[in-house]
C-alpha positions in Angstrom: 0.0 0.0 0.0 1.5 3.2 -0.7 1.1 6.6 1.4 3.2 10.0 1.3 5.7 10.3 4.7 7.0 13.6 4.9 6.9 14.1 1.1 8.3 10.7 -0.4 6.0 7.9 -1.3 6.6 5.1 0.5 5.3 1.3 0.9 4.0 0.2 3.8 1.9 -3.1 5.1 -2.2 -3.0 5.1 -3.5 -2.2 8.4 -0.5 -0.4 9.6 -1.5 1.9 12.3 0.9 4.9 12.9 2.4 3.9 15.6 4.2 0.6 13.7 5.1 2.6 11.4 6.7 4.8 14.1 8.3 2.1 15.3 9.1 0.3 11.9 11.3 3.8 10.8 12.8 4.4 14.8 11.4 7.4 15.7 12.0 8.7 19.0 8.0 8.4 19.7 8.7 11.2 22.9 10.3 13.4 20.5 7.7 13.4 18.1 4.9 14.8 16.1 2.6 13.5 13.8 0.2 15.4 11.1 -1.9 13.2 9.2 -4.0 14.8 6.1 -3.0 18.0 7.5 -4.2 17.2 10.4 -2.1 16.8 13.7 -2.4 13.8 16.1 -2.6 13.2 19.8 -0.4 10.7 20.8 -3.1 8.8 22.4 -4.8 8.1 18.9 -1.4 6.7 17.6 -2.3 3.3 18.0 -5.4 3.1 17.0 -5.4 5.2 14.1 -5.0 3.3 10.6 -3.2 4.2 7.7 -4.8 4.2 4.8 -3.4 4.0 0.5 -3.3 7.5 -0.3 -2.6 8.9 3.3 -0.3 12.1 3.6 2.1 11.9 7.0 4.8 14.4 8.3 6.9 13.1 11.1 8.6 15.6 13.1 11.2 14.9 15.8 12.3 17.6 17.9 16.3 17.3 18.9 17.5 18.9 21.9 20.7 20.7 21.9 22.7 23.8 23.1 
């Protein structure tokens, strides 16, 4: 199934839900933000929210630093 992370089309499994694919790429999930079709998500809904073919995401991580 192919969806749209962060501007690149990608391949992913049916019935991912955005937390596996958080977990599938490694993202710091404490660090993170997700926006799905333009809309941002509570962490809370991560796990039960499915991707579907089509789907836009952007991932952002914040990184500390100083």
């Amino acid at each position: 199934m192919q969806i749209v992370v962060n501007g690149v089309a990608q391949e992913i499994i049916p019935e991912c839900t955005v937390f596996q694919l958080l977990e599938d790429e490694a993202v710091t999930l404490k660090a993170a933000v997700v926006e799905l079709n333009g809309r941002i998500l509570k962490q809370e809904q991560w796990q039960s929210t499915v991707i579907h073919p089509g789907d836009s995401l952007e991932i952002l991580v914040f990184l500390g630093g100083g």
